[in-house]
Structures are given as C-alpha cells and as structure tokens.
TORROMAR-530904 format. One record per residue: residue in one letter; x, y, z of N, C-alpha, C in turn. Coordinates in steps of 0.1 Angstrom, whole numbers, plus 5000, padded with zeros to 4 digits. Each point is the difference from the previous one (the first is absolute). Last residue first. Layout:
AXYZXYZXYZ ...
END
This chain:
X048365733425499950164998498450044993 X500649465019500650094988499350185007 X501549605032498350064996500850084989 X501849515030500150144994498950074990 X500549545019499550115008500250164996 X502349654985498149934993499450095006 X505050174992499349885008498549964993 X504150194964498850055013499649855007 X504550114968499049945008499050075009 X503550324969500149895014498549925002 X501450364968500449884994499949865010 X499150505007499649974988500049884997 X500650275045499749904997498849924984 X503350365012500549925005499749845001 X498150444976501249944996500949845010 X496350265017499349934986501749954991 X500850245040499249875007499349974977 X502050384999500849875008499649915004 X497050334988500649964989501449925004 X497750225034498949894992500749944987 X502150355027499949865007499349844991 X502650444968498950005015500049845008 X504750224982498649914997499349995007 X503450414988499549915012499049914990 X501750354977501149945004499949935011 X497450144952500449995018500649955002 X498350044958500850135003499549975015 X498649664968499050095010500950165002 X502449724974498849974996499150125004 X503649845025500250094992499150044987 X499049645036500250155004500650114989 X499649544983498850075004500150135009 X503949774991499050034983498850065002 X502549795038500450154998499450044988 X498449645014499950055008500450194999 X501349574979498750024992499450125007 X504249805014500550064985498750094999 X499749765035500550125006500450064990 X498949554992498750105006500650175005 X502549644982499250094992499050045005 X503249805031500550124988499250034993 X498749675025499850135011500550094986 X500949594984497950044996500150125011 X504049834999499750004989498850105005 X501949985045499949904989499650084988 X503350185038498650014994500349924990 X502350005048500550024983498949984993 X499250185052500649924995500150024982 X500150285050499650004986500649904994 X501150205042498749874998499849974991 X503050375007500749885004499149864994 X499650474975499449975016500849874998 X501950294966498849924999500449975017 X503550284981498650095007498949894996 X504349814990499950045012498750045006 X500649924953499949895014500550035011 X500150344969499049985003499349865005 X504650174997499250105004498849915004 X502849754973500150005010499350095013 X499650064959498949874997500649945017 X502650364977498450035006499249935002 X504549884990500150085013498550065004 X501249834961500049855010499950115010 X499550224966499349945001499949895013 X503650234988499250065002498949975005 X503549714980500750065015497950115006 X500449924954499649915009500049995014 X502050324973498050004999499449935004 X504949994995499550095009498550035003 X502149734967500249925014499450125013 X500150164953499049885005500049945012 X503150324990498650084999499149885002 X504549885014499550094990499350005004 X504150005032498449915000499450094983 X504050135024500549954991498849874993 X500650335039499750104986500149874987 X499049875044499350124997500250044988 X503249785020499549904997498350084994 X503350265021500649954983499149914996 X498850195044499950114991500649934982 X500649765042498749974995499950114985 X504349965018499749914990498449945002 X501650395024500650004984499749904992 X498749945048499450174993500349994986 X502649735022499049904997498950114994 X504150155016500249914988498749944996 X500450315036500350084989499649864988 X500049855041499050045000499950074987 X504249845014499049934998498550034994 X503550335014499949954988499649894997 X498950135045499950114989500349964989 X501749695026498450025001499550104995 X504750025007499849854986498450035003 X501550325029500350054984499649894994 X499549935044499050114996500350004982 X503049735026499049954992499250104998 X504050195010499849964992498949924993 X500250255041499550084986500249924988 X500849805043498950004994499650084990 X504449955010499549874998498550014996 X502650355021499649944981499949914997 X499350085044499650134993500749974983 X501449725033499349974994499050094997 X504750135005499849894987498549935007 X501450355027499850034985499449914989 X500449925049498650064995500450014982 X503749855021499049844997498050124998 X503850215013500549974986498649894997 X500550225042499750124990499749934982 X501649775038498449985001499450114987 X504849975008499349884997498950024997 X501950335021500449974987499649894993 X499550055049499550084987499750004986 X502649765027499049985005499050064991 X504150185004500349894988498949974998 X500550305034500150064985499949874990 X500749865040498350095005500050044984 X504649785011498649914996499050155005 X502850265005500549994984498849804998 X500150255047499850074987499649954986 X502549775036498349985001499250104988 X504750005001499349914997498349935001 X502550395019500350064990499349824988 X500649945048499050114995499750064984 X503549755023498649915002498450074993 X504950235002499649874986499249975003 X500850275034499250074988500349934986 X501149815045498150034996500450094992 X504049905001499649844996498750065001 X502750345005500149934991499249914998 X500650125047499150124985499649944985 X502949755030499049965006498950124989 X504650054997499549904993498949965002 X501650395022499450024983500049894996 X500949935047499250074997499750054983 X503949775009499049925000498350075001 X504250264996499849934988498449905006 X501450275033499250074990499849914988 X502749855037498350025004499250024986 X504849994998499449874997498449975002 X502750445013499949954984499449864997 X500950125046498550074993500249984985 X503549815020498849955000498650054997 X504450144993500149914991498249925004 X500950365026500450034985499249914994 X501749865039499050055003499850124989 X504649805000498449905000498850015001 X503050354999499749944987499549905001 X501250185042499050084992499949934984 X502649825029498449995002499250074994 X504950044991499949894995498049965006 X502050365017499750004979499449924999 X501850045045498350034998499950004986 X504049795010498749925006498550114996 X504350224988500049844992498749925009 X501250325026499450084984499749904990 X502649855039498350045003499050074994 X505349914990498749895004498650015006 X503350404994499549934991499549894997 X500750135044499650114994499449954985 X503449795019498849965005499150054991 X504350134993499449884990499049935009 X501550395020499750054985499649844989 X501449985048499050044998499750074987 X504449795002498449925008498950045001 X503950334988499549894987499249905008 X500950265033499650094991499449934984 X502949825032498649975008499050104987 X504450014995499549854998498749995003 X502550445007499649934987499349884993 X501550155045498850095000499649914981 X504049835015499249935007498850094997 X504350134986498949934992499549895007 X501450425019499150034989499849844998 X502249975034498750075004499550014986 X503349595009500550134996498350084998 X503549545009499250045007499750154998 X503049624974499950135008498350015004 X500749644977501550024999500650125009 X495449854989501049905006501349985000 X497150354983499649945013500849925009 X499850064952500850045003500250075015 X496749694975502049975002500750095006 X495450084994499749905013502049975002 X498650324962500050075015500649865015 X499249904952501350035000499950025014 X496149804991501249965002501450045002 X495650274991500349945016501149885001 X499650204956500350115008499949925016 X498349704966501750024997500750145014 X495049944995501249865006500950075000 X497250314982500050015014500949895008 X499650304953500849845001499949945015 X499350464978498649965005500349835002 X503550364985499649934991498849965002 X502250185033499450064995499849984985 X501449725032498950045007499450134993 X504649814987498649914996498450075008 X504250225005499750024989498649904997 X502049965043498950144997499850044985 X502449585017498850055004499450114998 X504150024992499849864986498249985008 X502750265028499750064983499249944995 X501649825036498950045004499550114987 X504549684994498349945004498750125004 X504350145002499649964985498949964998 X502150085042499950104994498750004984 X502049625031498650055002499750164993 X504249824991498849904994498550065005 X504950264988499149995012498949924990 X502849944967500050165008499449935015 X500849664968500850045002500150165010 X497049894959500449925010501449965005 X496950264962501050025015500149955011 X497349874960501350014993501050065015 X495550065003500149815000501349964995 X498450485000500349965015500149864999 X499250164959501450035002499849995015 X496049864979501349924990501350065007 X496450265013499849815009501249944992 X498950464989500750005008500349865008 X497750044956501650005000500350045011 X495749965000500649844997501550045002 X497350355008500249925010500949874997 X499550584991500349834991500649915007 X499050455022499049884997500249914983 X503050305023499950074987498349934995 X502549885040499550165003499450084984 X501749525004499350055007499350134999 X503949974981498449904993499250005008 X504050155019499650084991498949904990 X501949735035499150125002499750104994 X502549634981498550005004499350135008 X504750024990499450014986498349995003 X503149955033499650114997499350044993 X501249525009499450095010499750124996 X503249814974498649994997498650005007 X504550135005500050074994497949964994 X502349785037500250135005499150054984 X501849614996498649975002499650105006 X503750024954500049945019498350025006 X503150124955499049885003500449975016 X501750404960500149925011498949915003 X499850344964501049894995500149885012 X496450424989501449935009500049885000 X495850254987501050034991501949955006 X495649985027499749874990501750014988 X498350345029501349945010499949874992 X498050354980501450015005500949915008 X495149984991500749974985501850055003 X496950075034500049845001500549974987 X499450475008500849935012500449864998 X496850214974501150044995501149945010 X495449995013500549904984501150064999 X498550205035500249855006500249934982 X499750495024500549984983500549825007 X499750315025498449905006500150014980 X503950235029498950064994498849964998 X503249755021499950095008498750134992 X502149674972499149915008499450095015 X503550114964498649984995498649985011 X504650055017499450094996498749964995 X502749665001499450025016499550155000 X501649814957499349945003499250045016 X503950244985498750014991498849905005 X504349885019499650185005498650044993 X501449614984499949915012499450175008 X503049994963498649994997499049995009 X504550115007499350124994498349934994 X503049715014500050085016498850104990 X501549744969499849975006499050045016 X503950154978498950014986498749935010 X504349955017499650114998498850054997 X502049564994499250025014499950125003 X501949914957498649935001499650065018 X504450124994499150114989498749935003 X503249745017499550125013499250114988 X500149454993500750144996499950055009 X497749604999501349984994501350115002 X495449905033500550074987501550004994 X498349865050499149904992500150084979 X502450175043500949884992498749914992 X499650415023500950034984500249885001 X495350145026501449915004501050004983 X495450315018501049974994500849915007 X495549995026501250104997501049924987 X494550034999500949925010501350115000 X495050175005500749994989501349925007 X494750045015501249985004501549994985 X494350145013500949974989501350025005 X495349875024500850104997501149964997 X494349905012501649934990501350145002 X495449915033500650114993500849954997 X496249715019501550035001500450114986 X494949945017501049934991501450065002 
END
C-alpha cells in the first residue's frame, strides 16, 4: 500500500487579512507538522482544523493526519473537501482509506479513477490488492454461506429425524395408553359383575333369610290347638305313608274285626294272632260252601 506522506502547503500572506493573523498562523501550521513528525496524528489534525484558512492543500493535510490517526470517516469527509490538490493524488487516499474501512468497491473505484488520470505502480499493486481481498472475501461469503446451508440442512435432517422419533414414540406411547385402557375396561366390567353377583348372592341370602323368618313367625304364631292338629295331621300323614301301596280302605265289618281282634290279643296278652284264630275270626261271619266241613 502506498506510503501517505504529509505534505504541509506553503504560506501565501495574501489569503490573511493581517500579517499578525498570517503570523499566528505559520506558527500553527509549525505545531501542526511537528505534531505530526512525532505520530501525535490527533493533535496535528486539531491544529490544522484550528485555522481560519480554507484551501484544499489544508484539507489534504488535515486527511492525512486522520489517516494516520485511523479516524477514517473524518479522513474521507476532508480528502472529498480537497479538491483541487493533485487529483490522482487524492483519489488514491480516498482508496486506501476505504480499503481500510473493508469498503472493497468504493476502494477499487477510487484506485480504477485514479488510474485514469496517471498511470502509477503503488496504486495499481493496490487495486489488484483490493480485487483480490474482495475475491478473497467472496469466497468466504460462498463457503459460509454453504456451510450454513449445509448446517441449515443437517438441522433440517435432525428436526425431521426427531419428528419421525416423535411420531413412533406417540404411536407407541398410544398403543400403551389403548392396552392400559383395554385393561382398564376389562378390569372394570370384572368389577361390576363381581358385584353384580355378590349382589344377587346377597337378595338370595336375604330371600332365603326372609322366608326362614317368616316360616319360624308363622310357627310362632300357630296356637296350641292348631298346633295339635298341624301334629296330628302330620302323623296320620306318617302313617299313610308307612301303609303298603296294595293296601286297600278297610270296610266297616274288616274294622271290627280288627277292633274284636285286638280285644282278644290283649285279653290273651299277645301280641301275634295265632293262625287258627284268624282263620276262625276271618271266617266268623262268611257263607260256607255245601262243601265245606265244620272244625
């Protein structure tokens, strides 16, 4: 990059009213190019800012102490104000301040102008220099710019990959929760008919209780007579039962014979009838044939 070097203009007494002011003046202009010899570049550019005069020499200067002080804007604002010094002079500044702003156009334009006005080694090494520095930086700008597409795409892999996750472990997390429900159901429908049946168990139990209760009240509420009867009827029932099936309903005249029968066993004190005395009882009252032979 072209070495800037700070050219101070020459006094002229007719641009100052006075010879005291253009005095005063020279003496600043002495400070200012001191300052600036020592690398005191703020103080330099506030000295020569401090004069009264206005010419494009003074603001030539002024920029290259900005420059050197790297306060770039205010050196661009006072080389665009010196016009009028050497043009391709100006111009190749006004290129190197931008190129160090990182302004890579603006810098290869000033350089390309001031090219065309002079033909000149540094700011040709310069130009080519900002070209390949804004190459340079186009090819950073391309691999970022791939690299964050290729970023942006593994990021896009991944979301869809955990959406794909996501979805079998809702499929799943669902299959779960119907299997638990499934359950849950079957679980419920055992309960309620597990009481369902305890409940009829219980009306049948207290069915059973009720009718127990109301034989036992119907029991208590029977008197002594009805109950003697009840009794009776129940042994008369007994002992039609324990009569042989065959056995038919005895006539009158069988009953007293079985009256006259027991009169006479108890009589005798036995309790079997002999043969002969049944057969004479039996046949006390019955017709004989013509053939029959008396005892």
């Amino acid at each position: 990059m072209k070495k800037i070097i700070l050219t101070l203009f020459t006094i002229h007494y007719s641009l100052f009213t006075s010879a005291t002011a253009g005095l005063t003046d020279f003496k600043t202009i002495e400070k200012a190019n001191q300052a600036y010899e020592a690398k005191v570049y703020g103080k330099s550019a506030a000295l020569l800012n401090s004069l009264d005069a206005k010419s494009p020499q003074k603001s030539y200067d002024t920029g290259n102490a900005y420059y050197k002080a790297k306060r770039y804007d205010e050196a661009i604002k006072a080389y665009e104000s010196a016009k009028g010094v050497d043009e391709a002079t100006r111009l190749h500044n006004l290129g190197n301040t931008y190129f160090q702003k990182k302004e890579l156009d603006k810098a290869i334009e000033n350089y390309e102008e001031a090219l065309k006005l002079k033909e000149d080694e540094e700011t040709r090494f310069n130009l080519e220099l900002a070209k390949k520095e804004k190459k340079k930086k186009e090819e950073e700008k391309k691999k970022q710019e791939q690299k964050d597409k290729d970023k942006n795409k593994k990021d896009d892999k991944k979301k869809d990959d955990k959406k794909k996750d996501d979805k079998k472990q809702d499929k799943k997390d669902q299959k779960n929760k119907d299997n638990k429900d499934k359950k849950n159901d079957q679980d419920k429908k055992k309960q309620e008919q597990k009481k369902k049946d305890q409940k009829q168990k219980d009306k049948k139990d207290k069915d059973g209780k009720k009718k127990e209760k109301k034989k036992e009240d119907g029991k208590k509420d029977k008197s002594p007579s009805d109950k003697e009867k009840e009794k009776n009827k129940d042994k008369k029932a007994d002992e039609k039962s324990q009569k042989p099936q065959g056995e038919k309903k005895m006539s009158k005249e069988e009953k007293l014979k079985e009256k006259e029968l027991k009169r006479l066993l108890k009589k005798m004190g036995q309790k079997k009838m002999p043969v002969m005395m049944y057969q004479m009882g039996e046949n006390k009252k019955t017709k004989r044939s013509e053939d029959a032979k008396p005892w």
